[in-house]
N, CA, C and O atoms as a Tripos MOL2 file, in Angstrom:
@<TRIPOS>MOLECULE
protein
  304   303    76     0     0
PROTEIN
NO_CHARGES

@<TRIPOS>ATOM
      1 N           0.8360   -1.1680    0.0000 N.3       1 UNK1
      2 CA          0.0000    0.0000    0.0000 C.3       1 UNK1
      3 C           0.8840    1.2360    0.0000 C.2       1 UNK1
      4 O           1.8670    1.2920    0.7390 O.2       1 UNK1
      5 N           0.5700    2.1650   -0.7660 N.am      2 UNK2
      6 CA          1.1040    3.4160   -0.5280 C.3       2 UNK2
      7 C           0.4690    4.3720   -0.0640 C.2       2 UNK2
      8 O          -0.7390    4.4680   -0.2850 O.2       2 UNK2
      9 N           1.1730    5.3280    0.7110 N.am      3 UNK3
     10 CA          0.5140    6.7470    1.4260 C.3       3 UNK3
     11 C           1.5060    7.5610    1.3250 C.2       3 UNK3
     12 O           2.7200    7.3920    1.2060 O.2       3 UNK3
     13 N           0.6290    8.7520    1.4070 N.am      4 UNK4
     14 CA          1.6050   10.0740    1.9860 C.3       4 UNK4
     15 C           1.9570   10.1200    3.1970 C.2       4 UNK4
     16 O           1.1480    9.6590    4.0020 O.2       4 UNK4
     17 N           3.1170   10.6210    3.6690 N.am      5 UNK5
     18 CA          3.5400   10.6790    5.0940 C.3       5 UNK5
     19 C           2.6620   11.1480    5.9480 C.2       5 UNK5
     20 O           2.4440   10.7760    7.1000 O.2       5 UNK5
     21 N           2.0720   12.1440    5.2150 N.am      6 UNK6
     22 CA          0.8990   12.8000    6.0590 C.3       6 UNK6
     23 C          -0.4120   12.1640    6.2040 C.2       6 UNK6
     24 O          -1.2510   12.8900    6.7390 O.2       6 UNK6
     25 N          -0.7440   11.1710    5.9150 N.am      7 UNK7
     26 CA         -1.9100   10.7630    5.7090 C.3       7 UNK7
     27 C          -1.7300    9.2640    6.3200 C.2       7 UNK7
     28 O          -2.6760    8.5820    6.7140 O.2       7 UNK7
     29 N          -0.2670    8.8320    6.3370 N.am      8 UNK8
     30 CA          0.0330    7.6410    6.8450 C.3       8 UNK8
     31 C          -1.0690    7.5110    8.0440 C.2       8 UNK8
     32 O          -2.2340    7.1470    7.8880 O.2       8 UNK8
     33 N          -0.5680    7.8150    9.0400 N.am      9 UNK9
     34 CA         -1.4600    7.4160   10.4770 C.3       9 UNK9
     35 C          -2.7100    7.2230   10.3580 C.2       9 UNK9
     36 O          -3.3120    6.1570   10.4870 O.2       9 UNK9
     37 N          -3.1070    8.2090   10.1210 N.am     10 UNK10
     38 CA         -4.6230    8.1350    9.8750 C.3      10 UNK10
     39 C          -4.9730    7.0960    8.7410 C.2      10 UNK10
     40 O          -5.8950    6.3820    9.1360 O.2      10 UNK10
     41 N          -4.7400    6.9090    8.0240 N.am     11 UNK11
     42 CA         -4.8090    5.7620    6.7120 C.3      11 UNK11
     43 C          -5.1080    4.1520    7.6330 C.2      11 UNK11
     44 O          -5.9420    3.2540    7.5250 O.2      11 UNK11
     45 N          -3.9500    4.4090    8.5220 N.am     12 UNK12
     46 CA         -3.3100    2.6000    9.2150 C.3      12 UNK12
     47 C          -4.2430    2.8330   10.5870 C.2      12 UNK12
     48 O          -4.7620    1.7890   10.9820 O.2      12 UNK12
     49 N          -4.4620    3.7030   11.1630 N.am     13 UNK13
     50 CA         -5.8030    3.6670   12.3210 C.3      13 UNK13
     51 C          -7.0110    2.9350   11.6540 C.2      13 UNK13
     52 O          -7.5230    1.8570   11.9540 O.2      13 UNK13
     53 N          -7.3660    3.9460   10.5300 N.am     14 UNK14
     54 CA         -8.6050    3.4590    9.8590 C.3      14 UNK14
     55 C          -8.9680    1.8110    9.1560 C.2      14 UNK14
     56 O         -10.0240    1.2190    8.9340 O.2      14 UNK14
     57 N          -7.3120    1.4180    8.9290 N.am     15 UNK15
     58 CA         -7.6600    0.3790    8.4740 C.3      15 UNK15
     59 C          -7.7590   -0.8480    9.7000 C.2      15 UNK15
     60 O          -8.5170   -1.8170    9.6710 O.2      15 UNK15
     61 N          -6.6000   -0.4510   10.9560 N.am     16 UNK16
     62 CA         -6.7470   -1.4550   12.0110 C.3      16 UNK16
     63 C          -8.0860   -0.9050   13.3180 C.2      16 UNK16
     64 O          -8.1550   -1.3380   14.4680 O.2      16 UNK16
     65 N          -8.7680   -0.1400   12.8480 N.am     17 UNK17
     66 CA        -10.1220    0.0070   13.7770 C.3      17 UNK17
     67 C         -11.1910   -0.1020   12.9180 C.2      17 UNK17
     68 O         -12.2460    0.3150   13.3970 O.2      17 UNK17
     69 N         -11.2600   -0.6420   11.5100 N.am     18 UNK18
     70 CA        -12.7020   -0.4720   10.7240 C.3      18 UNK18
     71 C         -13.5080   -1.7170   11.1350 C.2      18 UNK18
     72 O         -13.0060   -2.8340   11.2610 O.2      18 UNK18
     73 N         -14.7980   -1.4220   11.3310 N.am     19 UNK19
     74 CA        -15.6990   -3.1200   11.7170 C.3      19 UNK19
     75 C         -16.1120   -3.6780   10.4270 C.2      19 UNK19
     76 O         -16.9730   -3.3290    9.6180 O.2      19 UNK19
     77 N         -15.3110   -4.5870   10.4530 N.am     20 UNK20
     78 CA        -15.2520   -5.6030    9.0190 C.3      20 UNK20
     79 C         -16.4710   -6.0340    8.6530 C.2      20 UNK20
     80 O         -16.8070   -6.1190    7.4720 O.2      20 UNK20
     81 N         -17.5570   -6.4730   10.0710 N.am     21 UNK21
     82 CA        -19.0200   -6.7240    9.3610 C.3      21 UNK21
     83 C         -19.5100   -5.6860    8.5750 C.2      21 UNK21
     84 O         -20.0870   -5.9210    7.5130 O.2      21 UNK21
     85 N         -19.2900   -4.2780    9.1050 N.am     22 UNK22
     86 CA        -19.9380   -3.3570    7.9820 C.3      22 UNK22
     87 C         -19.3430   -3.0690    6.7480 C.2      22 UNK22
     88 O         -20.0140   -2.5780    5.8410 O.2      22 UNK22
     89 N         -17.8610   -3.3860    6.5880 N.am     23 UNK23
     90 CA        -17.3930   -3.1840    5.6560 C.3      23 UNK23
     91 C         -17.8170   -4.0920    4.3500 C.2      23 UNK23
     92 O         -18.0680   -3.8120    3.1780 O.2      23 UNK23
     93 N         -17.7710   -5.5540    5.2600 N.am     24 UNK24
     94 CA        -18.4640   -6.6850    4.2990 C.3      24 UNK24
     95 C         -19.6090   -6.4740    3.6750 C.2      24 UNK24
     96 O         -19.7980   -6.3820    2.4620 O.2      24 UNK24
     97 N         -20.6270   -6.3730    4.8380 N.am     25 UNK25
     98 CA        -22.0020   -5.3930    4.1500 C.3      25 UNK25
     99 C         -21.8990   -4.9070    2.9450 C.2      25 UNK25
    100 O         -22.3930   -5.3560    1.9110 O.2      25 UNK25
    101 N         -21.1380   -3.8250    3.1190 N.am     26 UNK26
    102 CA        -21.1080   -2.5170    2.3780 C.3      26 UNK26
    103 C         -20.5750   -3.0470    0.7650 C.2      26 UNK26
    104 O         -21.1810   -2.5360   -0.1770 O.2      26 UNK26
    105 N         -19.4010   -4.1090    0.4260 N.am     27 UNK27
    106 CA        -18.6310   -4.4720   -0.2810 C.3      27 UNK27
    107 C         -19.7370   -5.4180   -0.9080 C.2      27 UNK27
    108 O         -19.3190   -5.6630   -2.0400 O.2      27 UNK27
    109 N         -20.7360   -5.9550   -0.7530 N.am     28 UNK28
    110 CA        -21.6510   -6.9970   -0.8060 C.3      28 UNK28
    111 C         -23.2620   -6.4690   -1.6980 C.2      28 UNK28
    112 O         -23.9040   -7.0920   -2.5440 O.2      28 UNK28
    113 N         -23.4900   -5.2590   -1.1580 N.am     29 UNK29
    114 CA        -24.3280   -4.5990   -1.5450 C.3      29 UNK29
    115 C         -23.9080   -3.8700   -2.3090 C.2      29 UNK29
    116 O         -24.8110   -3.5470   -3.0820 O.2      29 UNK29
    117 N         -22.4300   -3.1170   -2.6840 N.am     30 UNK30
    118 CA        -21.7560   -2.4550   -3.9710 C.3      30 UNK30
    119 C         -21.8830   -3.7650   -4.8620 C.2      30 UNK30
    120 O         -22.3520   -3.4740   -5.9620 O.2      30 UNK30
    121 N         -21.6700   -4.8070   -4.7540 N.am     31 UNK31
    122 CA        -21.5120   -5.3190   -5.4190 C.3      31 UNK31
    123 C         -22.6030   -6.0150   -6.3530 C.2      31 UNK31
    124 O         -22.1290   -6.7200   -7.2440 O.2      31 UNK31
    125 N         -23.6850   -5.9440   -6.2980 N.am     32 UNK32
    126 CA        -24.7100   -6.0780   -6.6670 C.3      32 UNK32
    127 C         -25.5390   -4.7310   -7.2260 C.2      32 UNK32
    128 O         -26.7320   -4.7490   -7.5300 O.2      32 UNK32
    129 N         -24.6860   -3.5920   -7.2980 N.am     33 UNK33
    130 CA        -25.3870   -2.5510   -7.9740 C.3      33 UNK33
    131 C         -26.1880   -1.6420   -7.1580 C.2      33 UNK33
    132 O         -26.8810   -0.8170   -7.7530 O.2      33 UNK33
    133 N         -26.1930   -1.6860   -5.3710 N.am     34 UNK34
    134 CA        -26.8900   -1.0590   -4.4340 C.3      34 UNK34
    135 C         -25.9940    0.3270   -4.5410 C.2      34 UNK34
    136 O         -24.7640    0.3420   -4.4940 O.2      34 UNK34
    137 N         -26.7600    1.3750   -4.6800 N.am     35 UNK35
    138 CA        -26.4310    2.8430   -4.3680 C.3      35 UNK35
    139 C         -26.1520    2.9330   -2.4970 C.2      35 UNK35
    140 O         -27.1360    2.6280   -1.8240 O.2      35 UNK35
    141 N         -25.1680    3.2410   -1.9120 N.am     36 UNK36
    142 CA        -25.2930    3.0280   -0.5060 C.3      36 UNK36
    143 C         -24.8950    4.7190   -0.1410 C.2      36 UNK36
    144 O         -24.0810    5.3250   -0.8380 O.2      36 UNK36
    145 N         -25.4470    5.2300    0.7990 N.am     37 UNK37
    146 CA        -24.8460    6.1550    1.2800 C.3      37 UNK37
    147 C         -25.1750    6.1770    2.8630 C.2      37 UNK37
    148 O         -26.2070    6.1960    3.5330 O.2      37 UNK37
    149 N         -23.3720    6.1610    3.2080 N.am     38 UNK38
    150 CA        -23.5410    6.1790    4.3200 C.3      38 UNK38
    151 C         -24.3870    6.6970    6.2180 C.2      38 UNK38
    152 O         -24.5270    7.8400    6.6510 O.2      38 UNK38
    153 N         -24.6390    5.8410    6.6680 N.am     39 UNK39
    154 CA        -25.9740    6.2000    7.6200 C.3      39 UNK39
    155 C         -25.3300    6.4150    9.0620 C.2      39 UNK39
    156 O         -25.5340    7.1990    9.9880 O.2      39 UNK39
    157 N         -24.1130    4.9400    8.7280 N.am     40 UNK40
    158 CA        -23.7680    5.0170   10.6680 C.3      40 UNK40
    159 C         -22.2080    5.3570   10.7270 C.2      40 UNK40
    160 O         -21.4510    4.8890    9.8760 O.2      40 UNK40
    161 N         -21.5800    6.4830   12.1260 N.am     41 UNK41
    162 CA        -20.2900    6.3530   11.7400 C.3      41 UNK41
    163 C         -19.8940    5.0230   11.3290 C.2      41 UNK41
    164 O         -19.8230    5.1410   10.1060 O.2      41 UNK41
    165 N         -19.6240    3.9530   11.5860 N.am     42 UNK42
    166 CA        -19.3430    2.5070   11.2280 C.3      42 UNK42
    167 C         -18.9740    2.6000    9.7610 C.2      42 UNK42
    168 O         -17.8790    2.3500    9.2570 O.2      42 UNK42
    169 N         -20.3370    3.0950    9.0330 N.am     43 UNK43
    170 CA        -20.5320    3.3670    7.5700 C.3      43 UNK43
    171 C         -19.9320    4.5160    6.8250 C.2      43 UNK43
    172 O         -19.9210    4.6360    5.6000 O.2      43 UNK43
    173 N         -19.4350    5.3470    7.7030 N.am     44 UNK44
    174 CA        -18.8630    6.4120    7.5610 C.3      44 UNK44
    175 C         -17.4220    5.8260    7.2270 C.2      44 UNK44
    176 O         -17.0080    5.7740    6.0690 O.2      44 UNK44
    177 N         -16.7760    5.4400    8.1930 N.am     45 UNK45
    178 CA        -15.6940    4.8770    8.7610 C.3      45 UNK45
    179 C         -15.0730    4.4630    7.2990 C.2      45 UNK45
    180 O         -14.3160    5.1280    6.5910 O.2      45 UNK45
    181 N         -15.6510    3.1000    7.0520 N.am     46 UNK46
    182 CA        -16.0140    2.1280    5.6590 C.3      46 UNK46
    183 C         -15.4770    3.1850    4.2740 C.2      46 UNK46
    184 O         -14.5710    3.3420    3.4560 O.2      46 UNK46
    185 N         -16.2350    3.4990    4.5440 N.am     47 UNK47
    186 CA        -16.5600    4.8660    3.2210 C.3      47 UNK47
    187 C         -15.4540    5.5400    3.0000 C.2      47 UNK47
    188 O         -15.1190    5.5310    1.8160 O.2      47 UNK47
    189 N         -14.6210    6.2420    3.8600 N.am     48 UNK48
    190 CA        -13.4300    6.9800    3.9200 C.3      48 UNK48
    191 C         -12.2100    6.1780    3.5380 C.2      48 UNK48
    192 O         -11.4160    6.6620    2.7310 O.2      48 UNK48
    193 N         -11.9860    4.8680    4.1130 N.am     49 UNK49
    194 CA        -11.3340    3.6070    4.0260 C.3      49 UNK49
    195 C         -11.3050    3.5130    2.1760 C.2      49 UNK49
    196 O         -10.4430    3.7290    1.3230 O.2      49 UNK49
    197 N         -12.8170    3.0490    2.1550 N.am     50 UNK50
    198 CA        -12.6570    3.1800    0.4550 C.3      50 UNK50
    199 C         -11.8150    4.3960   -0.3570 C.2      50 UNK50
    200 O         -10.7710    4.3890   -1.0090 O.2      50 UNK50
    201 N         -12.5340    5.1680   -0.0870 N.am     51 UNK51
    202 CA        -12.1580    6.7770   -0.4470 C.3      51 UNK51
    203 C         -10.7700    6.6610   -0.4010 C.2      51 UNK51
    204 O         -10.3080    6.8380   -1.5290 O.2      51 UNK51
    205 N          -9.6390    6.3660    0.7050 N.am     52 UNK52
    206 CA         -8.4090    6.2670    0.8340 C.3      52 UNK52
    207 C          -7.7420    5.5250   -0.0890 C.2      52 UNK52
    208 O          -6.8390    6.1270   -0.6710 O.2      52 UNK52
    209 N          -7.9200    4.4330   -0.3780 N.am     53 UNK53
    210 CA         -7.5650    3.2240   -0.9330 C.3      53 UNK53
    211 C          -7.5500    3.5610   -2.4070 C.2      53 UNK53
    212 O          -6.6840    3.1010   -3.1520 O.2      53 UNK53
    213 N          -8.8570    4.6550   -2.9750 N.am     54 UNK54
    214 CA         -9.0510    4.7400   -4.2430 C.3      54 UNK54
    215 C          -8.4380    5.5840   -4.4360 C.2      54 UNK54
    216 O          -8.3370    5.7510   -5.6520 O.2      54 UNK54
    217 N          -7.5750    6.7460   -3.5190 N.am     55 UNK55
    218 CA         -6.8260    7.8540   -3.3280 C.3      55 UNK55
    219 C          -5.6880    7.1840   -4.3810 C.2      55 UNK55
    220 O          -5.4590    7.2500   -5.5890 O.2      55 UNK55
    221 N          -5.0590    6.4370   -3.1020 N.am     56 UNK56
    222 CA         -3.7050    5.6690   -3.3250 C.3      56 UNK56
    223 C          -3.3580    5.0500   -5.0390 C.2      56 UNK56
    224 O          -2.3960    5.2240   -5.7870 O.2      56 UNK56
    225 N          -4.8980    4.1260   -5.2100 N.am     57 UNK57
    226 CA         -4.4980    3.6920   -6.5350 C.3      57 UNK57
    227 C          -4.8310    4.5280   -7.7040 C.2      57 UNK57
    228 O          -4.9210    4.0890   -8.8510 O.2      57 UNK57
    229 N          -5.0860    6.2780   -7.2020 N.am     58 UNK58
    230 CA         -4.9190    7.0480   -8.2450 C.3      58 UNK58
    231 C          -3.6420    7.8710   -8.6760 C.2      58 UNK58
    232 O          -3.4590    8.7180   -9.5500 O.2      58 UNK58
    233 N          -2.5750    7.1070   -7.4160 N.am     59 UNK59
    234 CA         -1.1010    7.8140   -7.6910 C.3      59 UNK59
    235 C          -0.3920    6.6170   -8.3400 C.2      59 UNK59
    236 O           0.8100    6.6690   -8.6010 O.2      59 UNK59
    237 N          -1.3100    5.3050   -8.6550 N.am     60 UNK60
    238 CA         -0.1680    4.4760   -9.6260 C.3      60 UNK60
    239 C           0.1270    4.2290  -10.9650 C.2      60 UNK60
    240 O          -0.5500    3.4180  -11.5960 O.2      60 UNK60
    241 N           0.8740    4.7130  -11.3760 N.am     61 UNK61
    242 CA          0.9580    5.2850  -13.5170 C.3      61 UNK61
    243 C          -0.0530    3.8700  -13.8620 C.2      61 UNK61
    244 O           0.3480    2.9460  -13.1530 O.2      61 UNK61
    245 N          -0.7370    3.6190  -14.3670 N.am     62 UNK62
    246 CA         -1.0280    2.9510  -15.0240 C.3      62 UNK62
    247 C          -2.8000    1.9620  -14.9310 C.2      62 UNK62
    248 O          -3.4100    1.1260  -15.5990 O.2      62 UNK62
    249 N          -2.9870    2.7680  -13.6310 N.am     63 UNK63
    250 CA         -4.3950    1.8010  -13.0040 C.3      63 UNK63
    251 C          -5.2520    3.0640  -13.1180 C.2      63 UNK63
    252 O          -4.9970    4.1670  -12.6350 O.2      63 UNK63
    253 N          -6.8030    2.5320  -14.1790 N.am     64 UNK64
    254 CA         -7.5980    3.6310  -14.2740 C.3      64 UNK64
    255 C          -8.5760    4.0700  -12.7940 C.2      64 UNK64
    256 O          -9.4520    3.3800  -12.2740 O.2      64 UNK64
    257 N          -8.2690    4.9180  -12.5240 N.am     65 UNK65
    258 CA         -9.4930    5.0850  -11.2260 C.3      65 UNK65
    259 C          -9.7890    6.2640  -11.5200 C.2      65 UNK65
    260 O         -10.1990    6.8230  -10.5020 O.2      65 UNK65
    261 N          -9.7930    7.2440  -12.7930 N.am     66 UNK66
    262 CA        -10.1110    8.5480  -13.5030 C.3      66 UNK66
    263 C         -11.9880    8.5770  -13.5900 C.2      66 UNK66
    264 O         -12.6700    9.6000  -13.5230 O.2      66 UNK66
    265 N         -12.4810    7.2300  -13.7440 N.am     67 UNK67
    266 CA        -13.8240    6.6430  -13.6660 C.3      67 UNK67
    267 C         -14.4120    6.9410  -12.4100 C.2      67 UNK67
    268 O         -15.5110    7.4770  -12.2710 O.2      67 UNK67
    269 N         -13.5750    6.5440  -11.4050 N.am     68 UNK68
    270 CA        -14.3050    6.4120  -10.3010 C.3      68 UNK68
    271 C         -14.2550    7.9110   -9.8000 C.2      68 UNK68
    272 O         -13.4300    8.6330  -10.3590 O.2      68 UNK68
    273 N         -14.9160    8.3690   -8.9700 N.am     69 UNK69
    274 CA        -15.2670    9.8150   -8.2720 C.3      69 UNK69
    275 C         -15.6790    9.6980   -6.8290 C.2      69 UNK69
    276 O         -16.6880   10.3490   -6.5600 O.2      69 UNK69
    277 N         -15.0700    8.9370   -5.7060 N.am     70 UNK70
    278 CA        -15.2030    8.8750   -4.8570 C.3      70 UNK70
    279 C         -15.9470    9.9310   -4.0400 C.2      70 UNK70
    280 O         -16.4960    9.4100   -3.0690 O.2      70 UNK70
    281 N         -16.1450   11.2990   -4.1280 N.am     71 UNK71
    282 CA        -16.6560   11.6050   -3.2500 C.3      71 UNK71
    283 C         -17.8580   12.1200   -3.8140 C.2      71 UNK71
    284 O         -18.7110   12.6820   -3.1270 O.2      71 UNK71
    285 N         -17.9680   11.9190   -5.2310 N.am     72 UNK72
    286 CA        -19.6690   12.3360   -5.5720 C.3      72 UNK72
    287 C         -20.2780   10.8810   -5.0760 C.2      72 UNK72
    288 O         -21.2720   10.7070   -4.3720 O.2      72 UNK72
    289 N         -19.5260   10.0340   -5.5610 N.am     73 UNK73
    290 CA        -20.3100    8.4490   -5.4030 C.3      73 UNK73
    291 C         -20.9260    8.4200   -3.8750 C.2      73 UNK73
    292 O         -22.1120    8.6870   -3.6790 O.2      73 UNK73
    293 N         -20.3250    8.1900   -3.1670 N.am     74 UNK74
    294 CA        -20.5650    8.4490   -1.6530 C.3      74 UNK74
    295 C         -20.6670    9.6360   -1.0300 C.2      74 UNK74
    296 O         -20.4990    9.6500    0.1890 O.2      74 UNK74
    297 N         -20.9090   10.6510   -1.6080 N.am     75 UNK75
    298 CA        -21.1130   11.8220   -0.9540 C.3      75 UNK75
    299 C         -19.8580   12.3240    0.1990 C.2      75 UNK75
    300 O         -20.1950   13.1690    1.0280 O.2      75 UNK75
    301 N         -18.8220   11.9400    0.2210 N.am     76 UNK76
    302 CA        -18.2060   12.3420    1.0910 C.3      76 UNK76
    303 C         -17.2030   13.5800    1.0830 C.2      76 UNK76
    304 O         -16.6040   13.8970    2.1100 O.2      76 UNK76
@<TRIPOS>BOND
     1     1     2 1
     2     2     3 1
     3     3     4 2
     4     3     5 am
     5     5     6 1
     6     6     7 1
     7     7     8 2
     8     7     9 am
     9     9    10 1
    10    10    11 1
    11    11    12 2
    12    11    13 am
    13    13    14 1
    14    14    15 1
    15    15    16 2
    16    15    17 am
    17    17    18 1
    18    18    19 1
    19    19    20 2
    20    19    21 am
    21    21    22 1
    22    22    23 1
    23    23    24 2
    24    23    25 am
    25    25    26 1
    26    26    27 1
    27    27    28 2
    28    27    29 am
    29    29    30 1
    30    30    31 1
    31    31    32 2
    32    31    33 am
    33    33    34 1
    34    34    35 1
    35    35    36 2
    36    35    37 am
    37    37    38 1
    38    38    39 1
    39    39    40 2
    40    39    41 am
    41    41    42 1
    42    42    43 1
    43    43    44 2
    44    43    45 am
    45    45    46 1
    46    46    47 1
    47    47    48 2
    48    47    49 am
    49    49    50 1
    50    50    51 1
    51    51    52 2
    52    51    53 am
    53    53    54 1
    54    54    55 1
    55    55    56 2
    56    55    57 am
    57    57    58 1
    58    58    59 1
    59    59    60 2
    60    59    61 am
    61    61    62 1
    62    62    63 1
    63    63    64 2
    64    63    65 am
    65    65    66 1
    66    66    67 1
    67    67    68 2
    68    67    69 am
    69    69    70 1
    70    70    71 1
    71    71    72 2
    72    71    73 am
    73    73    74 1
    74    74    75 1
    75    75    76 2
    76    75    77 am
    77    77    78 1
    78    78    79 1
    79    79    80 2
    80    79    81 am
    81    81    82 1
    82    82    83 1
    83    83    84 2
    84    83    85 am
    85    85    86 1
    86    86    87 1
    87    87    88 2
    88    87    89 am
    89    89    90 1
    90    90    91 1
    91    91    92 2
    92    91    93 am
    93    93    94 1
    94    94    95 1
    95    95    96 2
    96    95    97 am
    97    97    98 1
    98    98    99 1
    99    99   100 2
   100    99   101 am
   101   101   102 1
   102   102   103 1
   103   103   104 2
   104   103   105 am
   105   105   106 1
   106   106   107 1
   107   107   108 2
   108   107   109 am
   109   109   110 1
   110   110   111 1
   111   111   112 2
   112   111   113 am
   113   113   114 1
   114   114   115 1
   115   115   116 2
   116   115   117 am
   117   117   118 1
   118   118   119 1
   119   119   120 2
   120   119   121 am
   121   121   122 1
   122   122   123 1
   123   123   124 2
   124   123   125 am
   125   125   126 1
   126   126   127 1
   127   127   128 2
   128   127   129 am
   129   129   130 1
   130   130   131 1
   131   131   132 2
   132   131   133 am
   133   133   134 1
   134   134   135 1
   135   135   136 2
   136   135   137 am
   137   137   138 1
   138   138   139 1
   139   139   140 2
   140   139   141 am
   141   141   142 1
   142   142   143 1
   143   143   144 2
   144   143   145 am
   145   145   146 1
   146   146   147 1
   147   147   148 2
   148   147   149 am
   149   149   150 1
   150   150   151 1
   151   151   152 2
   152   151   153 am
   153   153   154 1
   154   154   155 1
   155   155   156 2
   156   155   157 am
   157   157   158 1
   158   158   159 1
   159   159   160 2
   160   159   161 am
   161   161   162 1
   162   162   163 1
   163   163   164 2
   164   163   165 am
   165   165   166 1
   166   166   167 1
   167   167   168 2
   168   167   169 am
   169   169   170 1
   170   170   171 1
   171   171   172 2
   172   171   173 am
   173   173   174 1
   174   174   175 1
   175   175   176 2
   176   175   177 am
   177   177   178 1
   178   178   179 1
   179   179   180 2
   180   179   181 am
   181   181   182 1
   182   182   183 1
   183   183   184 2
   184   183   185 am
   185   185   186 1
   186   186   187 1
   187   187   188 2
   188   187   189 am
   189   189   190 1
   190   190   191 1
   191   191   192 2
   192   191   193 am
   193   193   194 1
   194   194   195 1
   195   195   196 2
   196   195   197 am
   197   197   198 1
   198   198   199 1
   199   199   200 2
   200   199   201 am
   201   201   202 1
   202   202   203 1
   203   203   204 2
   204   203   205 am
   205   205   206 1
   206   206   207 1
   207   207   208 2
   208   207   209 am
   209   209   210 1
   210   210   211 1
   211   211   212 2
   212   211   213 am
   213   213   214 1
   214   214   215 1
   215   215   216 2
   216   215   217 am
   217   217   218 1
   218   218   219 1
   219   219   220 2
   220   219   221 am
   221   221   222 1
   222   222   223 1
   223   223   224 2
   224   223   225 am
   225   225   226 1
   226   226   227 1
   227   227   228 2
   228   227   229 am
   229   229   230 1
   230   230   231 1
   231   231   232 2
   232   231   233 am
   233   233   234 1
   234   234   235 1
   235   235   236 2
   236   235   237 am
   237   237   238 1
   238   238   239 1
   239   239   240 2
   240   239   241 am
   241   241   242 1
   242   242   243 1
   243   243   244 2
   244   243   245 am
   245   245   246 1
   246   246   247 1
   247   247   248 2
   248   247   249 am
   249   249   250 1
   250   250   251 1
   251   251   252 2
   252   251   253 am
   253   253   254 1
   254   254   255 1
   255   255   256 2
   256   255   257 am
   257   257   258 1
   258   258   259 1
   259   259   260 2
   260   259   261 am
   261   261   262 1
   262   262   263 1
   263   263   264 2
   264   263   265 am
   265   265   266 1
   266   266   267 1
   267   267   268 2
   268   267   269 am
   269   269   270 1
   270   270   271 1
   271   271   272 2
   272   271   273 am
   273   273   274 1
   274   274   275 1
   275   275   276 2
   276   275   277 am
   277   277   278 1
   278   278   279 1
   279   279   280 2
   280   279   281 am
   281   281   282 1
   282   282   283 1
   283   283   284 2
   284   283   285 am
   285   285   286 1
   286   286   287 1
   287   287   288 2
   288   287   289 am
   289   289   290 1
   290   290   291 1
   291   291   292 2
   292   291   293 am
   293   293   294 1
   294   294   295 1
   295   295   296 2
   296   295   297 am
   297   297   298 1
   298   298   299 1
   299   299   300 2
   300   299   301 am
   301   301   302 1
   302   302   303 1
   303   303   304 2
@<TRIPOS>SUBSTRUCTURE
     1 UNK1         2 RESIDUE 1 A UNK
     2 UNK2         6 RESIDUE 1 A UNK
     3 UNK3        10 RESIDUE 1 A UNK
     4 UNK4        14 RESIDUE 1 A UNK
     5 UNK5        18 RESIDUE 1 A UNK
     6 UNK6        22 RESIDUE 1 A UNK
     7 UNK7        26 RESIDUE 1 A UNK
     8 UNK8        30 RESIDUE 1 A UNK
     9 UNK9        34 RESIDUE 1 A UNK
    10 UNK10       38 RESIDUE 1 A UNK
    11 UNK11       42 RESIDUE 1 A UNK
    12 UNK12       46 RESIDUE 1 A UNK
    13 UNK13       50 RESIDUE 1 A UNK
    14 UNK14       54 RESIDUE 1 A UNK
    15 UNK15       58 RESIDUE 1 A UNK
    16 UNK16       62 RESIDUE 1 A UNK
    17 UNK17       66 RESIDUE 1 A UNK
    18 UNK18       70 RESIDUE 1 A UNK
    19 UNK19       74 RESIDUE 1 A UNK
    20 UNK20       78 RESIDUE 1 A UNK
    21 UNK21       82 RESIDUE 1 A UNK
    22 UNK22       86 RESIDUE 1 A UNK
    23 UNK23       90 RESIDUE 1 A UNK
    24 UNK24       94 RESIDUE 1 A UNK
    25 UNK25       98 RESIDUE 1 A UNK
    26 UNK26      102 RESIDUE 1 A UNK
    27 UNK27      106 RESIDUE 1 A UNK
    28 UNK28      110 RESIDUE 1 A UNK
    29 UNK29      114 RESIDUE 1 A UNK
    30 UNK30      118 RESIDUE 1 A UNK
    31 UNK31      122 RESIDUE 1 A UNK
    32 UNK32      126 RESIDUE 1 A UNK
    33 UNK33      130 RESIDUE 1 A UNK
    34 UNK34      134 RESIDUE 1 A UNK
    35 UNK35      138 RESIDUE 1 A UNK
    36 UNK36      142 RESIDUE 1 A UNK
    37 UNK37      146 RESIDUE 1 A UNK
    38 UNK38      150 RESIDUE 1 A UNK
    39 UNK39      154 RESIDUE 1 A UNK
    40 UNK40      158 RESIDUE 1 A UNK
    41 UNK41      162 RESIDUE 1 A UNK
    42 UNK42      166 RESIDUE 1 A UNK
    43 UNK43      170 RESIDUE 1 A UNK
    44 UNK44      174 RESIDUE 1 A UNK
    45 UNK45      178 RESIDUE 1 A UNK
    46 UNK46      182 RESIDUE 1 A UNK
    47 UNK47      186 RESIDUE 1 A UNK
    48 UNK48      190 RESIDUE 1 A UNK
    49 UNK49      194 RESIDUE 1 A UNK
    50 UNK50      198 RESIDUE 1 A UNK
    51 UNK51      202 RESIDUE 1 A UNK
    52 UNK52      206 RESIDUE 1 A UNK
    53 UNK53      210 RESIDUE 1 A UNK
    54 UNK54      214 RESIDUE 1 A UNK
    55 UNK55      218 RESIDUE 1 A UNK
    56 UNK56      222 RESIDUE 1 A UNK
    57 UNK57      226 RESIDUE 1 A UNK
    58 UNK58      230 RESIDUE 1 A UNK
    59 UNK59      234 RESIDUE 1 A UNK
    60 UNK60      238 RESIDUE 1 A UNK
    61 UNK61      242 RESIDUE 1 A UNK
    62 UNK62      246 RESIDUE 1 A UNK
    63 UNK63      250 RESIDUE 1 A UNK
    64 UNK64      254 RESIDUE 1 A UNK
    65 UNK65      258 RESIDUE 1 A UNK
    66 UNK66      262 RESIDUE 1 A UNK
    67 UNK67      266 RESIDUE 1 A UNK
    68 UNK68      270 RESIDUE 1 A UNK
    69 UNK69      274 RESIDUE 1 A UNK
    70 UNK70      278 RESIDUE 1 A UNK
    71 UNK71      282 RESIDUE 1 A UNK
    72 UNK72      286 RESIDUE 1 A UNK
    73 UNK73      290 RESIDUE 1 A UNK
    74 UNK74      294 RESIDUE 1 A UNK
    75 UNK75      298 RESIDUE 1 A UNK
    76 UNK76      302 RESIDUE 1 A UNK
């Protein structure tokens, strides 16, 4: 995984305190075409996690994530 120095901590909190049942949820119901927007911090939590992750694989030459729009998608 890559991060910015600045974003490190917070990145590695979020990923070793996220509750995996909601994340599963959440990954389960994207995946089937459900529009989700987040309701509970839990879901919040989830959401940002994504958001991060899609950050990261928009600094690697060669992986499209120009498609994705993380924070219109989820409102965040």
């Amino acid at each position: 995984m890559l991060a910015e120095t600045c974003n490190f901590g917070s990145i590695a909190d979020r990923l070793l305190s996220i509750n995996q049942d909601v994340l599963e949820d959440i990954v389960k119901r994207m995946s089937i075409g459900e529009i989700i927007k987040p309701s509970t911090e839990d879901e919040s939590a989830c959401f940002q996690l994504i958001c991060d992750l899609d950050h990261i694989d928009g600094k690697v030459v060669g992986l499209i994530t120009s498609k994705n729009a993380c924070t219109a998608k989820f409102g965040l």
